[in-house]
ROVEX-445021 format. One line per 2 residues: number of its first residue (from 1); for each residue y, z, x of C-alpha. Coordinates in pm, whole numbers, padded with zeros to 5 digits, always signed. Layout:
N
NUM = Y/Z/X | ...
This chain:
160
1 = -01513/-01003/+16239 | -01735/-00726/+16304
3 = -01836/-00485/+15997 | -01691/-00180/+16167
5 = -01392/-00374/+16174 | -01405/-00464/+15836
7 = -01476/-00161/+15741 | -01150/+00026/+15903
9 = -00981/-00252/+15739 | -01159/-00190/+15404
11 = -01010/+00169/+15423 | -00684/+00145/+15540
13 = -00663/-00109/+15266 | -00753/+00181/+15004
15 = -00611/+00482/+15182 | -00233/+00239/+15146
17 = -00312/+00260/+14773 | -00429/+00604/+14765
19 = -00066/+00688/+14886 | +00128/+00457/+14670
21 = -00057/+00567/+14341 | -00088/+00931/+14420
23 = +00160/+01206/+14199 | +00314/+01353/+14448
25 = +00673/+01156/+14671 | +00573/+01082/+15004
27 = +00887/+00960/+15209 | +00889/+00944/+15586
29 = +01185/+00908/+15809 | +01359/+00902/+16136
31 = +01527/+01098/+16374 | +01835/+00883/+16240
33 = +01683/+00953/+15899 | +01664/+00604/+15833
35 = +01373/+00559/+15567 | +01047/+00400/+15674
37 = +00764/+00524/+15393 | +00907/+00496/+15017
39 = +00562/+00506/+14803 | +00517/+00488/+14456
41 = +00584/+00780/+14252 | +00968/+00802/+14462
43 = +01015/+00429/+14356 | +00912/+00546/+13980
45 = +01136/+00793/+13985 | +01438/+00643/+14147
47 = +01412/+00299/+14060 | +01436/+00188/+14385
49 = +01183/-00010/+14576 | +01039/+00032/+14910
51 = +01262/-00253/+15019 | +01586/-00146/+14878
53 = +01544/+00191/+15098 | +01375/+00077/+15423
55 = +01516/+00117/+15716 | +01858/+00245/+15526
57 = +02008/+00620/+15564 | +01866/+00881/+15334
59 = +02246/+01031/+15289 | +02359/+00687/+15206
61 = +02153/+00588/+14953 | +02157/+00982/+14821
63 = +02526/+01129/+14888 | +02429/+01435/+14656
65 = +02215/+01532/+14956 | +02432/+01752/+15185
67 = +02351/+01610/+15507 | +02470/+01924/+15748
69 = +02231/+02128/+15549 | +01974/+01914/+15536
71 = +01944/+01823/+15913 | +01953/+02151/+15988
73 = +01655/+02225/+15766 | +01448/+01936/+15920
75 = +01617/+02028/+16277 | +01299/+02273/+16364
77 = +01032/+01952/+16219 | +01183/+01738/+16469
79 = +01181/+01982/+16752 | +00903/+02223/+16711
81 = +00664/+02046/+16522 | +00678/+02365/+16221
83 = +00676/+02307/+15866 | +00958/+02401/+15608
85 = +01033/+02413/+15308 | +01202/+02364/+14960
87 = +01103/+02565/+14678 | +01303/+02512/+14315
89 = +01379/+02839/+14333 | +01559/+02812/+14618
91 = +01749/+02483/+14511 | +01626/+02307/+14126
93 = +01569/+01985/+14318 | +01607/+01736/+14641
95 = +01673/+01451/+14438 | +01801/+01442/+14123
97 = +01543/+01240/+13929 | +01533/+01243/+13499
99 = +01275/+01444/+13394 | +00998/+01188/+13222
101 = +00867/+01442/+12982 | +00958/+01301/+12651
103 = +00775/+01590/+12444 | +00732/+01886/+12707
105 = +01015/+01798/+12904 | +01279/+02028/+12776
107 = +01505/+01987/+13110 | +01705/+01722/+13181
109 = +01619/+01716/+13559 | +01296/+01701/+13735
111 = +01236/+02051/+13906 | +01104/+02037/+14283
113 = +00922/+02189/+14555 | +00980/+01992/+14901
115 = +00753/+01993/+15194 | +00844/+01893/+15520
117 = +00585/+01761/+15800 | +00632/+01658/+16163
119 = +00483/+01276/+16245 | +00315/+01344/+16595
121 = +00283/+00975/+16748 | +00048/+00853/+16986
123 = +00232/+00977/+17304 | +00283/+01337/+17142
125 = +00649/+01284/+17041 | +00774/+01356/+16686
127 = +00997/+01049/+16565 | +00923/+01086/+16258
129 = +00905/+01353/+15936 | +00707/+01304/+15632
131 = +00852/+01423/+15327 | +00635/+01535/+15018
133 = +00827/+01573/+14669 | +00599/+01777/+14449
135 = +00681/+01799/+14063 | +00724/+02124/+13940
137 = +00942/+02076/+13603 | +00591/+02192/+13440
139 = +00595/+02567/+13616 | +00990/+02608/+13635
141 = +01001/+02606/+13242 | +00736/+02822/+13165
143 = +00909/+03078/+13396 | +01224/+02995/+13256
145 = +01124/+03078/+12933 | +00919/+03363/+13021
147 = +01216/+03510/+13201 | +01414/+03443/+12849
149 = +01118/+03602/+12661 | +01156/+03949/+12866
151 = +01539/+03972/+12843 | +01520/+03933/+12473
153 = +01221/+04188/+12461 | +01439/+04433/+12674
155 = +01723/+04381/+12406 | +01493/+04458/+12145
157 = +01362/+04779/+12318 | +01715/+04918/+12367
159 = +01817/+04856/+12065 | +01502/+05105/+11957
């Protein structure tokens, strides 16, 4: 074995664990939406493993996902290679994972931003999206509670 080849092997080895370990849900699937990529932080947080969800229907294994709405959201990933999103704003969360938090964690569900990404393969077709599941329980309390602060401050200034 050459050392380029080792090499490219040497990295794909790390970049595989860079994806697993990193704090953020990567999860790609199908035009069937049958789940191919499951890494670590989505198995942490669901308590399912890569095996239990490959090749298996994202609406299956999550009925709470509405799956009119959501193919229409992807629909324009698939077919015109654009981006969309979530925000928690727009809808708390994707999935509806526990919030870990045990001392800042004052929600009982894990807020969420979504990202959606088309997969171009090698002959320039998209057959498949990657999903990123970002985390934001942090930044949706502090403007929860900010929001609380100014309503109670109005209050107090009417009341003046």
């Amino acid at each position: 074995m050459s050392n380029n080849a080792l090499d490219e092997i040497l990295e794909f080895h790390w970049m595989m664990d860079m994806l697993q370990t990193v704090d953020v849900g990567i999860v790609v699937f199908d035009r069937d939406y049958n789940l191919k990529v499951w890494n670590g932080f989505m198995e942490a947080h669901s308590g399912l493993l890569p095996s239990d969800v490959r090749d298996k229907s994202l609406f299956s294994l999550f009925p709470d996902i509405k799956e009119d709405w959501f193919r229409k959201k992807t629909k324009p990933v698939f077919e015109l290679r654009t981006r969309a999103f979530i925000t928690w704003e727009q809808r708390p969360y994707l999935f509806k994972f526990r919030n870990y938090r045990p001392i800042t964690g004052t929600e009982p569900f894990m807020y969420q931003n979504v990202a959606f990404s088309a997969l171009v393969s090698a002959t320039g077709t998209v057959d498949n999206v990657c999903m990123m599941v970002y985390d934001m329980s942090d930044a949706a309390t502090a403007k929860k509670q900010l929001l609380a602060l100014q309503v109670e401050q109005s209050e107090k200034n009417e009341k003046a």
